[in-house]
Biopython code that builds the backbone (N, CA, C, O; Angstrom):
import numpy as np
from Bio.PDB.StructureBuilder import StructureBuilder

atoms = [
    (1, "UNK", "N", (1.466, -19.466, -35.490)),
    (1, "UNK", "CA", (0.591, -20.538, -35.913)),
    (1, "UNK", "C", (1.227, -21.886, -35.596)),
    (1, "UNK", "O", (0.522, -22.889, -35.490)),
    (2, "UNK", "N", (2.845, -21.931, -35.409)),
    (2, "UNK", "CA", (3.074, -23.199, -35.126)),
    (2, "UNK", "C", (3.195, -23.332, -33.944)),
    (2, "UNK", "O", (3.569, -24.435, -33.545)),
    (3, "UNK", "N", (2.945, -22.351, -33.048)),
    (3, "UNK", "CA", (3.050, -22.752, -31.538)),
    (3, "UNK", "C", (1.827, -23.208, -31.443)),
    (3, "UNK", "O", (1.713, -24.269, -30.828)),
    (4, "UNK", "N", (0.252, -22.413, -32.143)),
    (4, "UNK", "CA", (-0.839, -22.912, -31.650)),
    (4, "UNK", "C", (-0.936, -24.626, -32.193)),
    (4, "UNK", "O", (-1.351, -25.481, -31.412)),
    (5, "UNK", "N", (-0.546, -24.942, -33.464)),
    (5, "UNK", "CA", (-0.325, -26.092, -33.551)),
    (5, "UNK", "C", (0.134, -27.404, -32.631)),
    (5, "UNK", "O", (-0.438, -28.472, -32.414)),
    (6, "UNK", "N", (1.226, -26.945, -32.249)),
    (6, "UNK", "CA", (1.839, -27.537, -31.308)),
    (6, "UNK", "C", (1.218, -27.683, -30.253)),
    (6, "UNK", "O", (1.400, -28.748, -29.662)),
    (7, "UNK", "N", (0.404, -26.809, -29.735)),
    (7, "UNK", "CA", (-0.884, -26.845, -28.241)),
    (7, "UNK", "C", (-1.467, -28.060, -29.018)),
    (7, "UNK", "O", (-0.973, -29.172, -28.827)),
    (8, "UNK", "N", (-2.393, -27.907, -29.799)),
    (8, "UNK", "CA", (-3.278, -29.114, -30.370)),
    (8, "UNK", "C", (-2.639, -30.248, -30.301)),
    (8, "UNK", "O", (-2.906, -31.220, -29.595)),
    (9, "UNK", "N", (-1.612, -30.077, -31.204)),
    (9, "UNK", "CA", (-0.827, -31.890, -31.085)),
    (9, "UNK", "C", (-0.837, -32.152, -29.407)),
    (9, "UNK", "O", (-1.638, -32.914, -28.867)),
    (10, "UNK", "N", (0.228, -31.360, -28.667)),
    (10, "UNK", "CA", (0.594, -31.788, -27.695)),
    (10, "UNK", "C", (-0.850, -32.149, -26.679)),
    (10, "UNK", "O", (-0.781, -32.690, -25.575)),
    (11, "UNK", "N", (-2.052, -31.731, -27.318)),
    (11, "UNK", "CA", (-3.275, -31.536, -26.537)),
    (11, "UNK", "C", (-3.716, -32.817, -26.493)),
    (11, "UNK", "O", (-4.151, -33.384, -25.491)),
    (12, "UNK", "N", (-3.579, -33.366, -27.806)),
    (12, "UNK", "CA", (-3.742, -34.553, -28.385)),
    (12, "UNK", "C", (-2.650, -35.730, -27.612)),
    (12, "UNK", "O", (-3.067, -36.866, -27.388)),
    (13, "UNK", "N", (-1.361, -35.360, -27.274)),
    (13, "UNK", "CA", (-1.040, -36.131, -26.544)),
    (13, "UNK", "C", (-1.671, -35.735, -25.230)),
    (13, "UNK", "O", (-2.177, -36.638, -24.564)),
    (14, "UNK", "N", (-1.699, -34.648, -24.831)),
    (14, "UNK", "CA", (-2.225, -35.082, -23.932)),
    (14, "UNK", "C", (-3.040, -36.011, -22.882)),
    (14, "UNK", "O", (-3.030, -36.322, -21.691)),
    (15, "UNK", "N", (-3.835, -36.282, -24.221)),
    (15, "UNK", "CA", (-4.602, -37.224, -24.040)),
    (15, "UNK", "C", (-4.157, -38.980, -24.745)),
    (15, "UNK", "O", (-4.894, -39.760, -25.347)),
    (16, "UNK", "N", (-3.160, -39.080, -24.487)),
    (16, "UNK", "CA", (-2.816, -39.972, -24.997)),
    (16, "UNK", "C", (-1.268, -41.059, -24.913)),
    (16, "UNK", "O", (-1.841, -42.148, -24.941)),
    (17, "UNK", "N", (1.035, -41.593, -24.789)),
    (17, "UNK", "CA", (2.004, -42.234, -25.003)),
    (17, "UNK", "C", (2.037, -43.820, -23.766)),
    (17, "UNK", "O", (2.391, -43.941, -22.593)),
    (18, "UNK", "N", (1.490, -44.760, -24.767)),
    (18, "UNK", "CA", (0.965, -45.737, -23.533)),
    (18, "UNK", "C", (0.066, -45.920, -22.425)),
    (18, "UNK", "O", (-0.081, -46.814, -21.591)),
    (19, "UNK", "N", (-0.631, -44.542, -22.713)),
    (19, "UNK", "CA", (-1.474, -44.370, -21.326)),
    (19, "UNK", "C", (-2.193, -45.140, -21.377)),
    (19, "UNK", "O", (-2.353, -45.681, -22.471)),
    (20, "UNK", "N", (-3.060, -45.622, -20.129)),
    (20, "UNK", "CA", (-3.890, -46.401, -19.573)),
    (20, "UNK", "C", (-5.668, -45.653, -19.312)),
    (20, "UNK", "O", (-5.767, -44.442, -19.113)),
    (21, "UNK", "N", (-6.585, -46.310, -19.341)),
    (21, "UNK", "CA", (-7.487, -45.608, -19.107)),
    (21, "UNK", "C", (-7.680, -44.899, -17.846)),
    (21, "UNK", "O", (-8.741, -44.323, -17.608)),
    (22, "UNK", "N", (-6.785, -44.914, -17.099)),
    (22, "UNK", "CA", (-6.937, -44.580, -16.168)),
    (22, "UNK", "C", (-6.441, -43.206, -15.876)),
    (22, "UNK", "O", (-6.931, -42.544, -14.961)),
    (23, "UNK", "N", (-5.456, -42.752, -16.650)),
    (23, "UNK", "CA", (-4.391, -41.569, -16.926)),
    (23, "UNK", "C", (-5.412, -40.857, -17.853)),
    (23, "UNK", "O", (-5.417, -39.633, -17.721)),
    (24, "UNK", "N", (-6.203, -41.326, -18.686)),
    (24, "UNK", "CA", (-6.840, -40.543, -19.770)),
    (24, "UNK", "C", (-8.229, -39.825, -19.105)),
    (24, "UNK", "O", (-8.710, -38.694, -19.167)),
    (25, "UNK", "N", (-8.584, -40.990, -18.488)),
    (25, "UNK", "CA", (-9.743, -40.641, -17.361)),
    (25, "UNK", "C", (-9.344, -39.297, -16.385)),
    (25, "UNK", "O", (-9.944, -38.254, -16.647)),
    (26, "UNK", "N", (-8.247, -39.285, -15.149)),
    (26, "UNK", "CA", (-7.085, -38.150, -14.936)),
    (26, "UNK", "C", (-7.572, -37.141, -15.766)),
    (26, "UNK", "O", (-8.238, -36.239, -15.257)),
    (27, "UNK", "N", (-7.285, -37.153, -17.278)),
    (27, "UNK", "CA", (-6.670, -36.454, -17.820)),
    (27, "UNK", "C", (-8.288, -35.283, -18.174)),
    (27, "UNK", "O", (-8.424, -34.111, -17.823)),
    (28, "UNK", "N", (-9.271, -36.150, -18.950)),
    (28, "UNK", "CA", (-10.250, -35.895, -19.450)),
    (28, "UNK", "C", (-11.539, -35.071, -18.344)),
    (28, "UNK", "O", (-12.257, -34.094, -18.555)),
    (29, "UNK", "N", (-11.407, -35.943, -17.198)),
    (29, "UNK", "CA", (-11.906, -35.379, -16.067)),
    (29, "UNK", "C", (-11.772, -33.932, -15.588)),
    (29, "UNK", "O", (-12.591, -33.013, -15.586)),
    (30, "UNK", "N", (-10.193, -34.014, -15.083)),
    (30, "UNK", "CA", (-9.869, -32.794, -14.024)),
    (30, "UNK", "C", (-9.078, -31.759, -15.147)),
    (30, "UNK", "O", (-8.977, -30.571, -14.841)),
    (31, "UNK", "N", (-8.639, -32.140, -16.177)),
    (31, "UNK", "CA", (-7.970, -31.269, -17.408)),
    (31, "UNK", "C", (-6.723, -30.916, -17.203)),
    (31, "UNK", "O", (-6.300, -31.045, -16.054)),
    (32, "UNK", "N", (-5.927, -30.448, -18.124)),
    (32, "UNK", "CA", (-4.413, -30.609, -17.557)),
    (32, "UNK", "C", (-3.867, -28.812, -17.456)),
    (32, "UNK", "O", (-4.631, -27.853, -17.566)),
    (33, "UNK", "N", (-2.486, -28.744, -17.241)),
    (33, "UNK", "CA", (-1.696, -27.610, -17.848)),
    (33, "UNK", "C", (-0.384, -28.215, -18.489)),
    (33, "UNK", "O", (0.523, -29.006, -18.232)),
    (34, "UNK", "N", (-0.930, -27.181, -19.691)),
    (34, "UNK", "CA", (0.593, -27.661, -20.811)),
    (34, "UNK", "C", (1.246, -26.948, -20.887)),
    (34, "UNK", "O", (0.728, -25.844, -21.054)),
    (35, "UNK", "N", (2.501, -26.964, -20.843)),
    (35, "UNK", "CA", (3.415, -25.948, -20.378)),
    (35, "UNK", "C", (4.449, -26.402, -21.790)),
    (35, "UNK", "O", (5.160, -27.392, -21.963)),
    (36, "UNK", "N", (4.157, -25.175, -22.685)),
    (36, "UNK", "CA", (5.444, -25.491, -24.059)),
    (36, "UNK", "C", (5.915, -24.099, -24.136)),
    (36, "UNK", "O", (5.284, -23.154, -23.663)),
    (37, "UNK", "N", (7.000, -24.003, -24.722)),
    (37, "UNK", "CA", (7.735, -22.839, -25.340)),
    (37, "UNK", "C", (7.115, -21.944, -23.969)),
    (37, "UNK", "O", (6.242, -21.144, -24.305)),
    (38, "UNK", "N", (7.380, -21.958, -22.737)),
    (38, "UNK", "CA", (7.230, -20.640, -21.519)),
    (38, "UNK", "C", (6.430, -20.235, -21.772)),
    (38, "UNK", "O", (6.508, -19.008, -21.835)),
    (39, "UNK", "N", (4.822, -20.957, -22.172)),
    (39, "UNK", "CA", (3.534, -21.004, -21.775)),
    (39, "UNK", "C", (2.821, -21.568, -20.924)),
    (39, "UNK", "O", (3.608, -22.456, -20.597)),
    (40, "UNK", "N", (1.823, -21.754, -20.239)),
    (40, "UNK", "CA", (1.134, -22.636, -19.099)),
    (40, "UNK", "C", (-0.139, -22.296, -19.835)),
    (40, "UNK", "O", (-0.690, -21.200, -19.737)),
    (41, "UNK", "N", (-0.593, -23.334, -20.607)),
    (41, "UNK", "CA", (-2.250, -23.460, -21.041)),
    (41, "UNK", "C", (-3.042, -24.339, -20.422)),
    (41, "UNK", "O", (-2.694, -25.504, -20.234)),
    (42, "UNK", "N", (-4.148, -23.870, -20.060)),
    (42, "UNK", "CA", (-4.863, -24.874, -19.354)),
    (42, "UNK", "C", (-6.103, -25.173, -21.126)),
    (42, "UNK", "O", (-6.565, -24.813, -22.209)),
    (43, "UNK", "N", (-5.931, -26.238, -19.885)),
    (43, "UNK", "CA", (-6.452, -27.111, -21.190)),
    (43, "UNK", "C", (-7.705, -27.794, -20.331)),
    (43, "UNK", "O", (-7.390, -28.045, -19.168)),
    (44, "UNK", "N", (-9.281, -28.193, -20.757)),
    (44, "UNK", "CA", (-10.277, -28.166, -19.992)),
    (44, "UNK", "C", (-10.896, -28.766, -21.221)),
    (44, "UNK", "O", (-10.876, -28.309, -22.363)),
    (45, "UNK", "N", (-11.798, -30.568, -20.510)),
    (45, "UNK", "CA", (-12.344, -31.357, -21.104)),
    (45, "UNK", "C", (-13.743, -31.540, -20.600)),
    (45, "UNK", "O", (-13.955, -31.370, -19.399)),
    (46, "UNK", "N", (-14.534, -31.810, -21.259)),
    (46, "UNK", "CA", (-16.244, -31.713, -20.841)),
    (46, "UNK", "C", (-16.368, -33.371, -21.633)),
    (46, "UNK", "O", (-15.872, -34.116, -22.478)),
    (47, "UNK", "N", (-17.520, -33.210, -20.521)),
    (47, "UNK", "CA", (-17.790, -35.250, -20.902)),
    (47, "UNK", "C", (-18.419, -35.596, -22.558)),
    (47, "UNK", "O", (-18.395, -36.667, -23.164)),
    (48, "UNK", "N", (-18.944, -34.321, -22.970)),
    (48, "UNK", "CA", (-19.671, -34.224, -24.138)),
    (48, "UNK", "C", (-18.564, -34.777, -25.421)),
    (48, "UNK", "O", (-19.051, -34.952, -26.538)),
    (49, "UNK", "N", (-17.256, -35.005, -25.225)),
    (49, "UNK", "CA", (-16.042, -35.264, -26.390)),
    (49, "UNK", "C", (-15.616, -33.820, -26.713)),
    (49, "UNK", "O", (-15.285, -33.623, -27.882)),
    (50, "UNK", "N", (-15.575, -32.867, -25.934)),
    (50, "UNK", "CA", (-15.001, -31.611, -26.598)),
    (50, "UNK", "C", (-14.290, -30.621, -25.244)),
    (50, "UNK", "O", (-14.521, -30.522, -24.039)),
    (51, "UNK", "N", (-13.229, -29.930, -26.305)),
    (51, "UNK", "CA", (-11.996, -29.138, -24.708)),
    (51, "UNK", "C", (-12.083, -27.934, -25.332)),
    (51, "UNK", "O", (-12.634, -27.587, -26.376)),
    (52, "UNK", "N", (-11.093, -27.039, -24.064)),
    (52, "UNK", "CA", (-10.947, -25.198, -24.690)),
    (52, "UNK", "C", (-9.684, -25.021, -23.917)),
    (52, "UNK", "O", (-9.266, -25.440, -22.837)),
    (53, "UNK", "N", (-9.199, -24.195, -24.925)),
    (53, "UNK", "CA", (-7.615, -24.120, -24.447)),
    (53, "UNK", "C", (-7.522, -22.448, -24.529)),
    (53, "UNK", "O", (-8.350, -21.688, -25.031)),
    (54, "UNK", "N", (-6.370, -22.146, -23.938)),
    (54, "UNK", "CA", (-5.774, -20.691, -24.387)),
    (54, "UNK", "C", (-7.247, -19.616, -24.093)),
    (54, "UNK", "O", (-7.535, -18.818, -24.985)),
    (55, "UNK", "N", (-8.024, -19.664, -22.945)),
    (55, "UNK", "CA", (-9.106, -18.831, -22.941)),
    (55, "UNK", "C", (-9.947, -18.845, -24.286)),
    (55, "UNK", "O", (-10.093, -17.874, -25.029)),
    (56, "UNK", "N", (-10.611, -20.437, -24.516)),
    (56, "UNK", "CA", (-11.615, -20.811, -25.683)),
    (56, "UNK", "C", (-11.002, -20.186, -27.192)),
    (56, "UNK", "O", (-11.829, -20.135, -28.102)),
    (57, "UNK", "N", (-9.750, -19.762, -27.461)),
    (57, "UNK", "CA", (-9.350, -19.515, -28.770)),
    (57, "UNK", "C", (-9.281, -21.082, -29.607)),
    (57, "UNK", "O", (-9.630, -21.401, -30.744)),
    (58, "UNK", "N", (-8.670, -21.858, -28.487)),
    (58, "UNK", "CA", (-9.008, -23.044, -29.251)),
    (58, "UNK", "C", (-9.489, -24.149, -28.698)),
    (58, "UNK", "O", (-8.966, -24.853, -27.834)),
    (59, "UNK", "N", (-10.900, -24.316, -29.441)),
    (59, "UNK", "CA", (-11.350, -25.607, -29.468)),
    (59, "UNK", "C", (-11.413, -26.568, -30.043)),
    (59, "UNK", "O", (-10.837, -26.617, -31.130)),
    (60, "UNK", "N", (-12.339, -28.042, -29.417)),
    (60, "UNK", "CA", (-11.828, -29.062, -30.681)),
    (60, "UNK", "C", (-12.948, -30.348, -29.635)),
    (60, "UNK", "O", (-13.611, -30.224, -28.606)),
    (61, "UNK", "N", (-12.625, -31.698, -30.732)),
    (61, "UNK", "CA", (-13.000, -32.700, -29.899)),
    (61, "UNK", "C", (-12.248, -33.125, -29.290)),
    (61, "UNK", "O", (-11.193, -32.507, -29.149)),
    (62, "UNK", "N", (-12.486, -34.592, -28.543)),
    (62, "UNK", "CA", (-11.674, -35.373, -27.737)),
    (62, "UNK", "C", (-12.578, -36.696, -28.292)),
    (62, "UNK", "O", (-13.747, -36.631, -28.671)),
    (63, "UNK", "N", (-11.649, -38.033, -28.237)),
    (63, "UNK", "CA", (-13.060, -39.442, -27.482)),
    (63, "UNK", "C", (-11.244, -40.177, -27.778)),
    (63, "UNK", "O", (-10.303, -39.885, -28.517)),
    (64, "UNK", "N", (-11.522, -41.254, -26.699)),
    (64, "UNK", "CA", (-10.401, -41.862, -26.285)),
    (64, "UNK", "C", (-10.300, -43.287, -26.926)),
    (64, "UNK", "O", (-11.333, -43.957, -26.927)),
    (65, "UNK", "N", (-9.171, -43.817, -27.469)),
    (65, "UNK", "CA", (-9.347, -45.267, -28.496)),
    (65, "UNK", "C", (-8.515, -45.999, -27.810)),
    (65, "UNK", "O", (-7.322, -46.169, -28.058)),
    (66, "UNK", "N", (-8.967, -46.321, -27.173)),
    (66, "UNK", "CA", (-7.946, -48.022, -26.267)),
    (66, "UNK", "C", (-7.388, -47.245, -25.106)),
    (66, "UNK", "O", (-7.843, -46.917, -24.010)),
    (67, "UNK", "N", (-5.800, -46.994, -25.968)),
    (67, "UNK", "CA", (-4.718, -46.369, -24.623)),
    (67, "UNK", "C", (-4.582, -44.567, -25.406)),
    (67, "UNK", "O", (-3.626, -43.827, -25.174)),
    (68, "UNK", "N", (-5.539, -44.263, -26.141)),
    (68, "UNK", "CA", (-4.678, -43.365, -27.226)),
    (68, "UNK", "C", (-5.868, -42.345, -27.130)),
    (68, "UNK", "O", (-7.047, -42.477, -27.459)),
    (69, "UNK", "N", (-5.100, -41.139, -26.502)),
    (69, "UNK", "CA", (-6.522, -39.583, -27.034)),
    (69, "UNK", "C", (-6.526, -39.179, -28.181)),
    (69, "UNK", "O", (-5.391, -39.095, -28.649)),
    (70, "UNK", "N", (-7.381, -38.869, -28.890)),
    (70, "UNK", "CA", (-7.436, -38.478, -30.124)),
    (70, "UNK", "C", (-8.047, -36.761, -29.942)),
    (70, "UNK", "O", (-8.723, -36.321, -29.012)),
    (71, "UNK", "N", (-7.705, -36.262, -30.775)),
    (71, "UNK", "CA", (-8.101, -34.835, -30.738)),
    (71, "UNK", "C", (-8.038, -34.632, -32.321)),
    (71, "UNK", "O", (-7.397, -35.238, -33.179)),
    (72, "UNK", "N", (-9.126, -33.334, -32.419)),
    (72, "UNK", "CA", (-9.346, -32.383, -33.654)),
    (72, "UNK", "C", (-9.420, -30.847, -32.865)),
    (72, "UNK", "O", (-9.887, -30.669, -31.739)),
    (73, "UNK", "N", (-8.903, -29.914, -33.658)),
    (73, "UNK", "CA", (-9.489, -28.719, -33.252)),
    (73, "UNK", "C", (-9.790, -27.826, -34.267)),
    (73, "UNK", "O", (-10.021, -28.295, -35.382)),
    (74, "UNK", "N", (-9.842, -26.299, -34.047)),
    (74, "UNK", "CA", (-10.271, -25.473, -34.873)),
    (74, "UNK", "C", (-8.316, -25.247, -35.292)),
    (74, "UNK", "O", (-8.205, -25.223, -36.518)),
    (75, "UNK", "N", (-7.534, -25.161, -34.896)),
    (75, "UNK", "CA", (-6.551, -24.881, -35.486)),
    (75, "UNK", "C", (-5.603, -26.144, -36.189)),
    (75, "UNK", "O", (-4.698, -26.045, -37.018)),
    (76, "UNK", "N", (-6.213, -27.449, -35.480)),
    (76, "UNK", "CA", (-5.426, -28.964, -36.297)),
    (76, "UNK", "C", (-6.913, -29.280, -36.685)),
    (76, "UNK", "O", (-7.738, -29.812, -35.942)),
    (77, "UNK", "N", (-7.108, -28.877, -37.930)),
    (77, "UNK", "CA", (-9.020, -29.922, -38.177)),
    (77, "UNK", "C", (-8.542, -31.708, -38.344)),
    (77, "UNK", "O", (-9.435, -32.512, -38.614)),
    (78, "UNK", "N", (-7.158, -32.172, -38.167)),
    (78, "UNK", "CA", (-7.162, -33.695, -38.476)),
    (78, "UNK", "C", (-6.522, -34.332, -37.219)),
    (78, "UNK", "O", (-5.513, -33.960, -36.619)),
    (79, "UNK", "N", (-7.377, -35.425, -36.948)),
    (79, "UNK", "CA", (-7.397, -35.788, -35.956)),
    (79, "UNK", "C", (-5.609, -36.510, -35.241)),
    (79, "UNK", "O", (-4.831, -37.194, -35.905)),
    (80, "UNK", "N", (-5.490, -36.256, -34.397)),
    (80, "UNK", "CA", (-4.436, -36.662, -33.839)),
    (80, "UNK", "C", (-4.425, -37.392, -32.820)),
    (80, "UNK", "O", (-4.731, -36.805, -31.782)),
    (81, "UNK", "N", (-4.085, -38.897, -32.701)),
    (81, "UNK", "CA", (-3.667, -39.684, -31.302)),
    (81, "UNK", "C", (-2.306, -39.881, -30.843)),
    (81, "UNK", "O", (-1.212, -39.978, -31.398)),
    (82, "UNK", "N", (-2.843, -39.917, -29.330)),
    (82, "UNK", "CA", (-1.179, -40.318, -28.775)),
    (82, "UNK", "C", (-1.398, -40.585, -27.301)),
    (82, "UNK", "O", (-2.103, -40.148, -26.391)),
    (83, "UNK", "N", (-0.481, -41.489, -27.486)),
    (83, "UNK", "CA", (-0.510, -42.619, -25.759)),
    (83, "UNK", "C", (-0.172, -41.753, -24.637)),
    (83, "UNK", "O", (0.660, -40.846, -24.644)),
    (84, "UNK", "N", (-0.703, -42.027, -23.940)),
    (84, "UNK", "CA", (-0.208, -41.293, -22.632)),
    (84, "UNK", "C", (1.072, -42.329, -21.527)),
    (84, "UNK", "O", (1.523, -43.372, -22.001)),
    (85, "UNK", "N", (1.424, -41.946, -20.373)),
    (85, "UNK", "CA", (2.000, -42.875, -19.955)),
    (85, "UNK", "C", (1.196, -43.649, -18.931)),
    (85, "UNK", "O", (-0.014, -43.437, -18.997)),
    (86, "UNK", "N", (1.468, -44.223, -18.303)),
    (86, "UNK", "CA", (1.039, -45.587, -17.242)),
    (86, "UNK", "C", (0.478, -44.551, -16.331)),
    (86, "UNK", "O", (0.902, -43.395, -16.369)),
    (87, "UNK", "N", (-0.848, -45.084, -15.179)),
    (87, "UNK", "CA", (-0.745, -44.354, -14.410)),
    (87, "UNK", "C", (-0.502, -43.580, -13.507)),
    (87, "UNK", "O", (-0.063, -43.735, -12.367)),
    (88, "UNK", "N", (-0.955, -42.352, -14.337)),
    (88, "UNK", "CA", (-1.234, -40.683, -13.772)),
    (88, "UNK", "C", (-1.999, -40.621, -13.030)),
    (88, "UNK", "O", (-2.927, -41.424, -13.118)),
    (89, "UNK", "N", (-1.987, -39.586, -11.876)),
    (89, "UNK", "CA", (-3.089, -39.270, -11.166)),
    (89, "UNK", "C", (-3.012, -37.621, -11.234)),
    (89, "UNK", "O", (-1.972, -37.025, -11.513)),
    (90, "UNK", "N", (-4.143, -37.039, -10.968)),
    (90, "UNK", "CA", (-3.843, -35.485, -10.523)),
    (90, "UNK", "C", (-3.467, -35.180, -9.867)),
    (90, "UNK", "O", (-3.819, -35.598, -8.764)),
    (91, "UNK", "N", (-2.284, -34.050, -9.983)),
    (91, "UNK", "CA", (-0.616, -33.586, -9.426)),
    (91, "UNK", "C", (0.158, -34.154, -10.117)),
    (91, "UNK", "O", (1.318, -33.800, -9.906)),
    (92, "UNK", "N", (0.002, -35.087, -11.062)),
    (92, "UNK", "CA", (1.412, -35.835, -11.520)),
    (92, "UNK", "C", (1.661, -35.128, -12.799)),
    (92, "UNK", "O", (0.796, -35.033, -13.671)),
    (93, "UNK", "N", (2.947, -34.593, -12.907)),
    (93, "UNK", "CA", (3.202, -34.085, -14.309)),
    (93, "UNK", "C", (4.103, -34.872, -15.001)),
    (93, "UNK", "O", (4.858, -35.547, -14.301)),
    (94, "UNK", "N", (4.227, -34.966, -16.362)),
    (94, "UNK", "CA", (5.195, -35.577, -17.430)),
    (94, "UNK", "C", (5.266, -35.193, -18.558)),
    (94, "UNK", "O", (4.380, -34.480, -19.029)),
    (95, "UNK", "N", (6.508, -35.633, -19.372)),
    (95, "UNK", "CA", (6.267, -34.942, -20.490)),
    (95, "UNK", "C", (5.787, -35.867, -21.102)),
    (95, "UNK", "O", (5.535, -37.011, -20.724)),
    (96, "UNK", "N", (5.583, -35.140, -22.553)),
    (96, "UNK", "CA", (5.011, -35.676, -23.912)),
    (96, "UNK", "C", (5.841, -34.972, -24.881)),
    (96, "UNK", "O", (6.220, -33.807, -24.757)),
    (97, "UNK", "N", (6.141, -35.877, -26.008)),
    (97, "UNK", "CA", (7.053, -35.482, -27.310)),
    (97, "UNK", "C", (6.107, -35.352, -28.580)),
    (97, "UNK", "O", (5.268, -36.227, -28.794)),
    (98, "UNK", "N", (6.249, -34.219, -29.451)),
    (98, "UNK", "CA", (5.166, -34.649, -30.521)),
    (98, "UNK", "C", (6.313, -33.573, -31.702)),
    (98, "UNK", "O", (7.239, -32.776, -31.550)),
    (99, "UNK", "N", (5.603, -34.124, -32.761)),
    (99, "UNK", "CA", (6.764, -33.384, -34.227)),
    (99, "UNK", "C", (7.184, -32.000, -33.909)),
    (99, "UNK", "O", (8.021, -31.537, -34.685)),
    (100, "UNK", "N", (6.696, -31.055, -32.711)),
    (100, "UNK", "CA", (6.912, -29.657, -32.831)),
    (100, "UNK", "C", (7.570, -29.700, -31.749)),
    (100, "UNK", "O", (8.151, -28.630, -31.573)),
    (101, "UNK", "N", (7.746, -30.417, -30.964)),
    (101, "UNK", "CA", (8.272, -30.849, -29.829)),
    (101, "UNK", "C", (7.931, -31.291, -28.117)),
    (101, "UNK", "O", (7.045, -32.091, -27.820)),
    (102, "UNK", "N", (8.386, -30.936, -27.598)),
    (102, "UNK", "CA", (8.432, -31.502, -25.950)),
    (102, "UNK", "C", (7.832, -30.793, -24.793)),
    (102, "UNK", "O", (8.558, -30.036, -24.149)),
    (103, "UNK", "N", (6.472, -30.965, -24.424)),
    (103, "UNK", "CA", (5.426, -30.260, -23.622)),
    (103, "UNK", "C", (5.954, -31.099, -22.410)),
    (103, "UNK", "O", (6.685, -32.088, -22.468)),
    (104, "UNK", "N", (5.408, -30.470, -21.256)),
    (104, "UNK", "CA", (5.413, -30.859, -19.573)),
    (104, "UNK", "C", (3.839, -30.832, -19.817)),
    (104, "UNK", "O", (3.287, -29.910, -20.418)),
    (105, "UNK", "N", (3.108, -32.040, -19.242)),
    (105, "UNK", "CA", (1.824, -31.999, -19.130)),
    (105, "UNK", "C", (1.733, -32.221, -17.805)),
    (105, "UNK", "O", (2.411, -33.152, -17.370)),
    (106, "UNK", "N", (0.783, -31.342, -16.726)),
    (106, "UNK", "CA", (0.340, -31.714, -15.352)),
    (106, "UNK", "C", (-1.291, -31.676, -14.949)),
    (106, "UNK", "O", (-2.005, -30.673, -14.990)),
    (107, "UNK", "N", (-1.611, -32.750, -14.631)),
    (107, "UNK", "CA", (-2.902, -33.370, -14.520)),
    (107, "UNK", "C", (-3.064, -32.438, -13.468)),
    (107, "UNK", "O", (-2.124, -32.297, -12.686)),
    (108, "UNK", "N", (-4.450, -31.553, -13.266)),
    (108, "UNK", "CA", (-5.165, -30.633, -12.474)),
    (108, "UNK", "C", (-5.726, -31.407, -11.295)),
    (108, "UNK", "O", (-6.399, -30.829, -10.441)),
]
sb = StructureBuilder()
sb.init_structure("model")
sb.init_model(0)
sb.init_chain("A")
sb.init_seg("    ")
for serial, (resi, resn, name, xyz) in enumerate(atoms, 1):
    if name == "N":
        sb.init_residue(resn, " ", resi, " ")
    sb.init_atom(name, np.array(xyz, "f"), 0.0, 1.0, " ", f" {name:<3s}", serial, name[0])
structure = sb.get_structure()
């Protein structure tokens, strides 16, 4: 349960440490892979404000606040933001840090 946690947060950064709209756009568009604890989840955003991770076990919203993604899902129901970095394009991977720890995110 705390790894699936950790997908959400980090999902949530995903979408989100200084990023620019332009990285979130990247991000929200083409969808990423998060790669934590020697997993590779794809992670997949629809324009409607909502993603599916881990083969639809978990879903949730999305909608983007300035520089910052915010996410809810079925396994974090409270919402979480976090900056992304400067611009990303798809192929570019980086990490992200969140309380459970340190994901590689790569824009699809």
């Amino acid at each position: 349960m705390r790894f699936l946690s950790a997908i959400t947060t980090v999902a949530a950064l995903a979408f989100a440490t200084g990023a620019t709209g332009d990285t979130l756009q990247e991000v929200t568009t083409k969808g990423i892979i998060l790669s934590a604890q020697g997993m590779d989840i794809d992670v997949t955003y629809t324009p409607d404000g909502k993603f599916t991770a881990m083969d639809g076990q978990v879903t949730g919203t999305w909608r983007i606040d300035g520089e910052k993604l915010c996410t809810s899902s079925n396994f974090e129901p409270a919402e979480t933001c976090v900056a992304y970095p400067k611009d990303k394009k798809s192929g570019d991977s980086f990490d992200l840090a969140s309380p459970q720890g340190t994901a590689t995110i790569k824009i699809k």
